[in-house]
DOSEDO-93665 format. One line per 5 residues: number of its first residue (from 1); their letters; for each residue x, z, y of N, C-alpha, C. Coordinates in pm, whole numbers. Atoms other than C-alpha are relative to their C-alpha. Layout:
# residues N
NUM	a	X Z Y X Z Y X Z Y | ... $
//
This chain:
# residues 312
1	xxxxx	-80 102 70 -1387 -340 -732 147 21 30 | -168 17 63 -1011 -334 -821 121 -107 57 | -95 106 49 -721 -552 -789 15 -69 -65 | -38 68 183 -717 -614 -1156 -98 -64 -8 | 81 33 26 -1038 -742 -1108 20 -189 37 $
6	xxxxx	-29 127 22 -864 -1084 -986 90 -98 -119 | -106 61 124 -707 -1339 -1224 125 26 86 | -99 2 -20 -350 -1315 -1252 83 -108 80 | -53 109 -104 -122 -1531 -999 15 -120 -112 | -18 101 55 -46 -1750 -1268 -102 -125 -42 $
11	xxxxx	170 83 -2 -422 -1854 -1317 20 -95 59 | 3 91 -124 -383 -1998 -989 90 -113 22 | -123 99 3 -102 -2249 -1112 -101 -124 14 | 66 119 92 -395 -2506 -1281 -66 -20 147 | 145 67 -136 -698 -2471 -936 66 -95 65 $
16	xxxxx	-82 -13 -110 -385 -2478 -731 79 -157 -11 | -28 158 32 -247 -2832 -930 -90 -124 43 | 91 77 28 -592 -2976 -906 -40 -41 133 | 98 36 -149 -680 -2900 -503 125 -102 42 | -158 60 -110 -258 -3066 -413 -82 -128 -59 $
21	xxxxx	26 124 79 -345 -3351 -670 -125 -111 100 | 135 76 -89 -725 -3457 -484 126 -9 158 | -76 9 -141 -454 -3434 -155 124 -76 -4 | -161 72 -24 -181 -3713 -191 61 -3 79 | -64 -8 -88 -45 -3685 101 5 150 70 $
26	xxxxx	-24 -123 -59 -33 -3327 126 -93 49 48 | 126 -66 -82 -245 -3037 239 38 134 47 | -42 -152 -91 -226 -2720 508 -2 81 -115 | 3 -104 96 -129 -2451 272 -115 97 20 | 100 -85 -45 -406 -2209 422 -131 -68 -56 $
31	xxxxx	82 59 101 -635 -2516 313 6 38 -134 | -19 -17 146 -514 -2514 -24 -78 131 -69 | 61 -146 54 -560 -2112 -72 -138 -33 11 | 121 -16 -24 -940 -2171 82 -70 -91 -174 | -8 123 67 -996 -2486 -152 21 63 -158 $
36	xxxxx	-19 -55 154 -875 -2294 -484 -64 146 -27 | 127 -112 18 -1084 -1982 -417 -113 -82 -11 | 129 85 28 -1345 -2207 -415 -22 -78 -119 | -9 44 131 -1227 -2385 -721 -17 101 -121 | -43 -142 49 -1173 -2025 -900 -157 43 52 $
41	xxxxx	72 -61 -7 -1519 -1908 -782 12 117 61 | -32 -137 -25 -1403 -1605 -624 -97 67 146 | 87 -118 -131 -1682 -1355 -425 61 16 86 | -67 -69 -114 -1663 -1248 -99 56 119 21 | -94 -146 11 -1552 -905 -232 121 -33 -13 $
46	xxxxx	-146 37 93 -1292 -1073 -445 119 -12 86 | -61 60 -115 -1164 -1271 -120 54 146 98 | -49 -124 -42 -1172 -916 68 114 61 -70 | -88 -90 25 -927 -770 -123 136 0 45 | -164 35 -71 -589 -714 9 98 99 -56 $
51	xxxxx	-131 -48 79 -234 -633 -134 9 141 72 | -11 -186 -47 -159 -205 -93 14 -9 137 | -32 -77 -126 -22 -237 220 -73 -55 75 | 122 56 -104 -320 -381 355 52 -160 68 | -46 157 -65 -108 -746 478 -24 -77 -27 $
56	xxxxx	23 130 79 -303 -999 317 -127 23 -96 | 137 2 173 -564 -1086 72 61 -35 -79 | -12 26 82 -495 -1082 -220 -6 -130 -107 | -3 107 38 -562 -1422 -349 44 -105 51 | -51 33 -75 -424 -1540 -89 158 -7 -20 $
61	xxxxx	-126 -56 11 -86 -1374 -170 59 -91 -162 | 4 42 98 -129 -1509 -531 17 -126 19 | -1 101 -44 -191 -1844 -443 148 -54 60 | -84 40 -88 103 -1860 -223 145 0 -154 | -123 -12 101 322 -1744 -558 -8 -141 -134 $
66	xxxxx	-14 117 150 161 -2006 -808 8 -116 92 | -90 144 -52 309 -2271 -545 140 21 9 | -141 -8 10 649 -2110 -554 16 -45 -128 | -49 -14 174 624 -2090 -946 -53 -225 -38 | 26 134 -26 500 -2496 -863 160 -82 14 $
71	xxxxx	-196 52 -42 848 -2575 -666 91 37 -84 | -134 -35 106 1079 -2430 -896 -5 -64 -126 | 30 109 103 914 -2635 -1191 50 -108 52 | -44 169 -93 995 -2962 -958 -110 -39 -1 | 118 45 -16 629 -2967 -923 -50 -68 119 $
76	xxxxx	96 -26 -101 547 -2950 -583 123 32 117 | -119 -31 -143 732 -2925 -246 -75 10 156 | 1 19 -136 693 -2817 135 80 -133 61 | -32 130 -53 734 -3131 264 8 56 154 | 9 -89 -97 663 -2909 627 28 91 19 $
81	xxxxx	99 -72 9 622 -2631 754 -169 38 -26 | 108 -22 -13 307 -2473 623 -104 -153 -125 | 79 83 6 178 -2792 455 116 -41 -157 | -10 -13 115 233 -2845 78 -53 -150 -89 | 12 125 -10 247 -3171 -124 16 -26 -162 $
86	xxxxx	-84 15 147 295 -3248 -501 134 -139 -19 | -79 57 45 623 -3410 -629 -80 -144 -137 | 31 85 136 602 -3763 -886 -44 59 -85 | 2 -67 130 629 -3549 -1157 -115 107 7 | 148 -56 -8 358 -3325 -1016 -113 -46 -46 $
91	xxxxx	103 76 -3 126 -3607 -1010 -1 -39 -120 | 9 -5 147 231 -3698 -1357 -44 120 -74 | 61 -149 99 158 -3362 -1463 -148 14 -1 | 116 -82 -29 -169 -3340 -1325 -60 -127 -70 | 109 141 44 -272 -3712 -1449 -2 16 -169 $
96	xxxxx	10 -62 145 -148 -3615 -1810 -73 57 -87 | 124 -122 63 -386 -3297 -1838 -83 -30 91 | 87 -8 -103 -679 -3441 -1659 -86 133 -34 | 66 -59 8 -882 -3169 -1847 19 168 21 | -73 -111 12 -686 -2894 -1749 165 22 -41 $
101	xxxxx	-114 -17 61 -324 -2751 -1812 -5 98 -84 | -9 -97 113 -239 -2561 -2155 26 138 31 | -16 -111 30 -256 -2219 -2143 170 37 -65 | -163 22 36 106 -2273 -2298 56 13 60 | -96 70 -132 221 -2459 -2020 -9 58 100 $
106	xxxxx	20 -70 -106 94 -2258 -1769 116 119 -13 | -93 -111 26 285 -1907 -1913 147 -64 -33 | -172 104 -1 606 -2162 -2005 36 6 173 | -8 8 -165 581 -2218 -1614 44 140 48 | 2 -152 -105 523 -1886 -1493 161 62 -63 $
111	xxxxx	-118 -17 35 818 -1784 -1740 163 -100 36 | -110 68 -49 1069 -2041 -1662 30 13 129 | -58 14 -175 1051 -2011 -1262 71 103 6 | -69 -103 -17 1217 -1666 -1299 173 -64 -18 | -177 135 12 1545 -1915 -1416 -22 -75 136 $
116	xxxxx	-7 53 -125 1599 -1956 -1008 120 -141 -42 | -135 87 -7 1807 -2314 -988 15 -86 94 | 11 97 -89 1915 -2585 -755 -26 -99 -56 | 51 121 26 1741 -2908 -752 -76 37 -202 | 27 15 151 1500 -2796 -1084 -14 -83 -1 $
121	xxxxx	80 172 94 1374 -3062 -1325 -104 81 -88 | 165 3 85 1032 -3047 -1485 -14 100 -120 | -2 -42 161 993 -2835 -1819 -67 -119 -95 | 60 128 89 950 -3084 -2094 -158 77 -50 | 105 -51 51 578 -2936 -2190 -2 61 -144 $
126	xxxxx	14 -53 159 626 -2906 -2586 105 110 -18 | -117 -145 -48 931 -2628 -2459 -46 116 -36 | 79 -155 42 862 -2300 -2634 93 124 18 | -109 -65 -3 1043 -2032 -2599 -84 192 -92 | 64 -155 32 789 -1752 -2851 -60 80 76 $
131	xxxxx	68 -113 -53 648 -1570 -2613 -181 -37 -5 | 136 28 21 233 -1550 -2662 -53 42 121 | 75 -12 -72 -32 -1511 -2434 -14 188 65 | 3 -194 -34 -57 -1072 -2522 131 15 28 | -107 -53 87 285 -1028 -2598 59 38 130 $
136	xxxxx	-4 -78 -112 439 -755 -2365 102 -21 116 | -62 55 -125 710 -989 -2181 -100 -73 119 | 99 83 -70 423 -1199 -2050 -106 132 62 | 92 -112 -78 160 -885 -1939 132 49 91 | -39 -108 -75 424 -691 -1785 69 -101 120 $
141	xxxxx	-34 53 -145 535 -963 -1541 -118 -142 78 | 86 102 -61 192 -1154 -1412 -26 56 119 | 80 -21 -119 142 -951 -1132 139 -93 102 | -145 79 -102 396 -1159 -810 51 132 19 | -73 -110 -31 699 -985 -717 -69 81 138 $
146	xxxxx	30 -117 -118 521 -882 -377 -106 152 -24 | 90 -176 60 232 -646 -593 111 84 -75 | -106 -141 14 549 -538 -779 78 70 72 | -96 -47 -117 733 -457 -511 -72 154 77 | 98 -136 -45 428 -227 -377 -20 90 -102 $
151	xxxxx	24 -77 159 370 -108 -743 110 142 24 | -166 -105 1 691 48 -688 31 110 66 | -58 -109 -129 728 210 -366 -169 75 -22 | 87 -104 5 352 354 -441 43 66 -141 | -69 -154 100 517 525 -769 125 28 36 $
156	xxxxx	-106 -99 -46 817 645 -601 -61 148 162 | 44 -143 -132 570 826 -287 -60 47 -65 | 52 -83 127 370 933 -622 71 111 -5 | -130 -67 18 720 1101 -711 0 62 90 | -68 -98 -126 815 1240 -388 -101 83 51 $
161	xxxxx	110 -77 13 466 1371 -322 -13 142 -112 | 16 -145 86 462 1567 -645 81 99 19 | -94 -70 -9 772 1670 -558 50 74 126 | 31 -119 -121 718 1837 -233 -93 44 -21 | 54 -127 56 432 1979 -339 75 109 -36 $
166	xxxxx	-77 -91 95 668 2172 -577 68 52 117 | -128 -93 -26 933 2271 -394 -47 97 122 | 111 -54 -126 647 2359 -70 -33 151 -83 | 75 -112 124 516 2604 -377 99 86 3 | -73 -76 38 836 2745 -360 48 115 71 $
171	xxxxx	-95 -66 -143 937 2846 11 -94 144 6 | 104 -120 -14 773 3194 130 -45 -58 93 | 60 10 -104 529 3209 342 44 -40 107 | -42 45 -135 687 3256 647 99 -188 75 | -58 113 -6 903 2937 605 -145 -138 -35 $
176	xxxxx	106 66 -43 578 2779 517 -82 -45 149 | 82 19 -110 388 2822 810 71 -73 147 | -130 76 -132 738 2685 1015 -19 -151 -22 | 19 157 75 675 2366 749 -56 -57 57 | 146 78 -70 304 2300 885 57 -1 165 $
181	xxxxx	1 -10 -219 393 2376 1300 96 -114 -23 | -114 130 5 724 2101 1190 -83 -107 7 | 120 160 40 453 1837 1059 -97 0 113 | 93 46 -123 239 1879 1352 34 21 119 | -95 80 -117 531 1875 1601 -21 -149 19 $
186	xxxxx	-34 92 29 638 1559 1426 -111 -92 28 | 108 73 -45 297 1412 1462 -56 -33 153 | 23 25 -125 294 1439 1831 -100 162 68 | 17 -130 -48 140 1798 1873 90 85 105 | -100 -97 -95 292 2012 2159 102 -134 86 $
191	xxxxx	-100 85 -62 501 1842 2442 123 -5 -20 | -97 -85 32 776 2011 2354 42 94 -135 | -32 -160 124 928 2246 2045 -46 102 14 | 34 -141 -25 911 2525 2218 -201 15 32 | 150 -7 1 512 2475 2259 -72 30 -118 $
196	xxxxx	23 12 115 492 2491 1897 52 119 -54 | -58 -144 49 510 2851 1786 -89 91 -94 | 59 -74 107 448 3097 1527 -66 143 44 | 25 -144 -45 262 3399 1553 55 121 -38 | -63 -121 106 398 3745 1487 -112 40 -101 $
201	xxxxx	157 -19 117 228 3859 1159 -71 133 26 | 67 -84 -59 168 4166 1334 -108 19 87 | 90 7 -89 -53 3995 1560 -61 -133 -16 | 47 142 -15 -181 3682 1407 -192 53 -9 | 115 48 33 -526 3770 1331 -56 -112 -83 $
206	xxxxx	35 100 68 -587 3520 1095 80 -126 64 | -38 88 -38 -403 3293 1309 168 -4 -14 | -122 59 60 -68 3102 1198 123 -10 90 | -83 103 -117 69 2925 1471 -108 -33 111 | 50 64 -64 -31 2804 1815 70 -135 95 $
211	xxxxx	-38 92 -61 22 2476 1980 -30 -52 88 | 66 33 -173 -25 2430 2358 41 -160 20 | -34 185 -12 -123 2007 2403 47 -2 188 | -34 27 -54 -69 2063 2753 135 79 121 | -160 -68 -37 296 2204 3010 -102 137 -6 $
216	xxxxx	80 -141 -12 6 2513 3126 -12 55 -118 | 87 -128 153 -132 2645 2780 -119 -33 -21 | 90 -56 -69 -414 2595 2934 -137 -82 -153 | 84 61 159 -534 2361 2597 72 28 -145 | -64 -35 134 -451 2493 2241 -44 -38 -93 $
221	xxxxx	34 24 109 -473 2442 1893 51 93 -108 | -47 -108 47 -494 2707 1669 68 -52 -212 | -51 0 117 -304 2722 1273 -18 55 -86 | 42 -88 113 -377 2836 968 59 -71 -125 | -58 106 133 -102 2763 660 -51 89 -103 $
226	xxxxx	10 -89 101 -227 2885 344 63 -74 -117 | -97 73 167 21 2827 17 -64 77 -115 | 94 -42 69 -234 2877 -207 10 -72 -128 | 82 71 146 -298 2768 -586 -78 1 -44 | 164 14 46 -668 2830 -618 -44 -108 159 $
231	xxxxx	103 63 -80 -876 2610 -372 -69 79 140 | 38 -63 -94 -933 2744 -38 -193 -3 9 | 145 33 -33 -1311 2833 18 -58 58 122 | 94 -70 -74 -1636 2936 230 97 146 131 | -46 -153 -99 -1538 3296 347 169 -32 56 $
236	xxxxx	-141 -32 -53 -1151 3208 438 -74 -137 108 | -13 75 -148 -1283 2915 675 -117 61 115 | 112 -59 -86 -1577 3151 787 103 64 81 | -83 -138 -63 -1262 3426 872 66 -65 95 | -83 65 -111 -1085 3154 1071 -54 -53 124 $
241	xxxxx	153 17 -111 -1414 3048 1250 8 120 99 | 41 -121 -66 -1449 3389 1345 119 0 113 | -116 -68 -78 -1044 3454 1477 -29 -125 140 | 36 107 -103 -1124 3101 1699 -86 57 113 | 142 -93 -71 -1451 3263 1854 88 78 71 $
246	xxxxx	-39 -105 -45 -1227 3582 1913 93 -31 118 | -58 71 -147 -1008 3340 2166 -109 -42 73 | 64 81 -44 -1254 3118 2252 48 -110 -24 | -68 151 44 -1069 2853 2104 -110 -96 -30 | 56 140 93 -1206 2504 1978 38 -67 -56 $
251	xxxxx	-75 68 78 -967 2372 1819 76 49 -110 | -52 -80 58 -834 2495 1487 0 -145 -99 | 53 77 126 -686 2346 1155 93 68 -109 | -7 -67 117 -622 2505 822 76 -100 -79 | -77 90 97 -329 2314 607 15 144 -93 $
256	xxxxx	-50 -55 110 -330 2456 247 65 -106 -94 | -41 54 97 -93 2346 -44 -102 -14 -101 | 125 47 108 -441 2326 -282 -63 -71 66 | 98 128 -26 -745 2208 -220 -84 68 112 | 130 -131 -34 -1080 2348 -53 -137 -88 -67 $
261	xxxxx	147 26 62 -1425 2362 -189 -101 -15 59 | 63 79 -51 -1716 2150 -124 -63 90 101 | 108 -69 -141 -1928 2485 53 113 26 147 | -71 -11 -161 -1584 2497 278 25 -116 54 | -27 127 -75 -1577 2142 379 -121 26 99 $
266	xxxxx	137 44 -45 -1953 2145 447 1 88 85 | 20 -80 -134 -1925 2470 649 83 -61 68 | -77 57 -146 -1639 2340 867 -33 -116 76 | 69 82 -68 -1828 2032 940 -106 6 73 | 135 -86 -77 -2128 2254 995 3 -2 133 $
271	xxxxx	-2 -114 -121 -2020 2447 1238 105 -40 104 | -47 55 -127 -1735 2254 1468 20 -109 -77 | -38 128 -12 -1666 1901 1529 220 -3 7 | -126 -40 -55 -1297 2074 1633 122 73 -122 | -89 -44 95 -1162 2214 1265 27 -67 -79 $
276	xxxxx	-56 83 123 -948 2021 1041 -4 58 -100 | -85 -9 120 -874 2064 689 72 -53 -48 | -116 55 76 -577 1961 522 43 52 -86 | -74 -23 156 -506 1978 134 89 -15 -7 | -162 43 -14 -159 1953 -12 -4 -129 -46 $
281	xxxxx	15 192 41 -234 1546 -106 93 -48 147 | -18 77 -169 -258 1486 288 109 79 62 | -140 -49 -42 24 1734 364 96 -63 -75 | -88 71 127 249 1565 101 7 -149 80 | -20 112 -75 189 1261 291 10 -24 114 $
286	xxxxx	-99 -13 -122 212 1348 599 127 31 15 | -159 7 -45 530 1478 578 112 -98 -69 | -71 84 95 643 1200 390 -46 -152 137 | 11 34 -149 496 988 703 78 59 111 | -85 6 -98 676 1148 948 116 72 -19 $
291	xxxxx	-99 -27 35 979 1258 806 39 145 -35 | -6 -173 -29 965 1666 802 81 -12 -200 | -41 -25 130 1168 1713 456 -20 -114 -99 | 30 128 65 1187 1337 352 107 -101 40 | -20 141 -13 1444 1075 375 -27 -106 -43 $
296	xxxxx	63 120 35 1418 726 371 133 -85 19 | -90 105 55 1611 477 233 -43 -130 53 | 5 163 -31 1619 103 402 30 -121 -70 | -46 121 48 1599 -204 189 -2 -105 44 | -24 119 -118 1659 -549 347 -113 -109 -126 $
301	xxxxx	58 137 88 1357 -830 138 29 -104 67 | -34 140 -127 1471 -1172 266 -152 -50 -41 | 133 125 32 1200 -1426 381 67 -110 9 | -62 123 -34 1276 -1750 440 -24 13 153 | -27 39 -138 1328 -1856 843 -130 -135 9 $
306	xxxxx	-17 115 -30 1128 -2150 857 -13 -120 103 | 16 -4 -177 1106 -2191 1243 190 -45 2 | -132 71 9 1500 -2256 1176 14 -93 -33 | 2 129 43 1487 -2527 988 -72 -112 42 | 69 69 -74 1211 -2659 1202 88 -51 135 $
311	xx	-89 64 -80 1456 -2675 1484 33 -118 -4 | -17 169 -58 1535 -3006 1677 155 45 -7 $
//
């Protein structure tokens, strides 16, 4: 199951009117969310789901937006911290449409809270402003700004992914195989730089790079970069099996810019517990995780404080 598979935050305007309304005097916001999944019907998958970056459930997150898109109507107000309350005009709203709120009024809502103001006032209900239910101002902004916000930064590491791939496709070899020993510096491999070294190609044997985990040597990890555009298979992780053996190593791992194929997964699982593989997906993101040929840009999202305002 999906994301998309929940209603849109705005859904959650009407449950979300109906659980404050049964609560005149206010109710724990954490109530509320529980209380309108339950109104909403929503599975225990549904409830599992949580926004990209894993911080939340998802309906949860929603919920929390069709009470902002509440307050900015002059619906509804934190009267607390944490604890959520409907306004007069709330209560008029909700006594109005006992059988529900219009499908109208709901997308009027969700559209008007984007008009941030001080001290709103109510939307008069019969307020139109053309926009329909399909029509592509209304789809393209139901998800809350916090799924767009993730929407975003997962198609810009989309972008930057494809785009080290590429330019990875481009370096030679030898600057390759400096790429991979960088990314598994950066990851905490080797105590040191200098532990992290390349082999001469005169004497790699199939082997890339080695990386001593401890000051002696005395524990290694052997390398293997291949910048490949067919799919690494079988016989190239049998040949690396073998150069391991020829140390006595146990530890080995094979980063290619493609892929590898299912009989070379299954042999390397076969045969040690001790050999990685790494496609160019998971290289692309690792080094986009730990910085090896990646900056990063800092944006500041405000929250609110509200431990400040709680202050004596």
């Amino acid at each position: 199951m999906s994301e998309t598979t929940l209603p849109p935050y705005y859904m959650f305007i009407e449950p979300l009117l109906r659980v404050m309304a049964d609560h005149a005097d206010g109710i724990a916001a954490r109530d509320a969310r529980e209380l309108v999944a339950d109104r909403m019907r929503l599975s225990e998958e549904e409830r599992a789901l949580t926004i990209p970056s894993g911080k939340g459930a998802v309906y949860r997150n929603r919920c929390g937006w069709a009470h902002d898109r509440l307050k900015r109507c002059g619906y509804s107000s934190s009267v607390r911290r944490g604890l959520w309350q409907l306004t007069q005009a709330g209560v008029a709203l909700a006594a109005q449409h006992p059988s529900g709120l219009p499908e109208e009024l709901v997308l009027e809502m969700h559209r008007t809270a984007h008009d941030v103001r001080l001290s709103p006032e109510p939307k008069e209900s019969g307020e139109k402003r053309g926009a329909s239910v399909g029509s592509p101002s209304v789809a393209a902004s139901v998800a809350t700004p916090d799924e767009q916000l993730e929407e975003a930064l997962g198609a810009i590491r989309d972008s930057v992914r494809a785009e080290l791939l590429r330019l990875v496709m481009e370096v030679d070899p030898g600057r390759f195989e400096q790429l991979v020993l960088d990314v598994l510096h950066e990851m905490g491999y080797g105590l040191n730089r200098d532990q992290v070294a390349r082999t001469p190609i005169s004497q790699d044997g199939g082997i890339d790079g080695v990386i001593s985990l401890d000051r002696l040597g005395l524990e290694k990890v052997y390398v293997q970069a291949k910048r490949w555009q067919d799919n690494v298979g079988r016989p190239q992780i049998q040949a690396f099996f073998g150069a391991l053996a020829g140390r006595r190593a146990t530890k080995g791992v094979v980063i290619t810019t493609s892929g590898f194929t299912k009989d070379a997964r299954e042999y390397a699982t076969r045969v040690s517990d001790s050999i990685v593989l790494v496609d160019g997906a998971k290289l692309a993101d690792l080094m986009i995780e730990y910085g090896v040929g990646v900056s990063s840009v800092t944006r500041q999202v405000p929250a609110v404080d509200s431990d400040y305002f709680n202050e004596d």
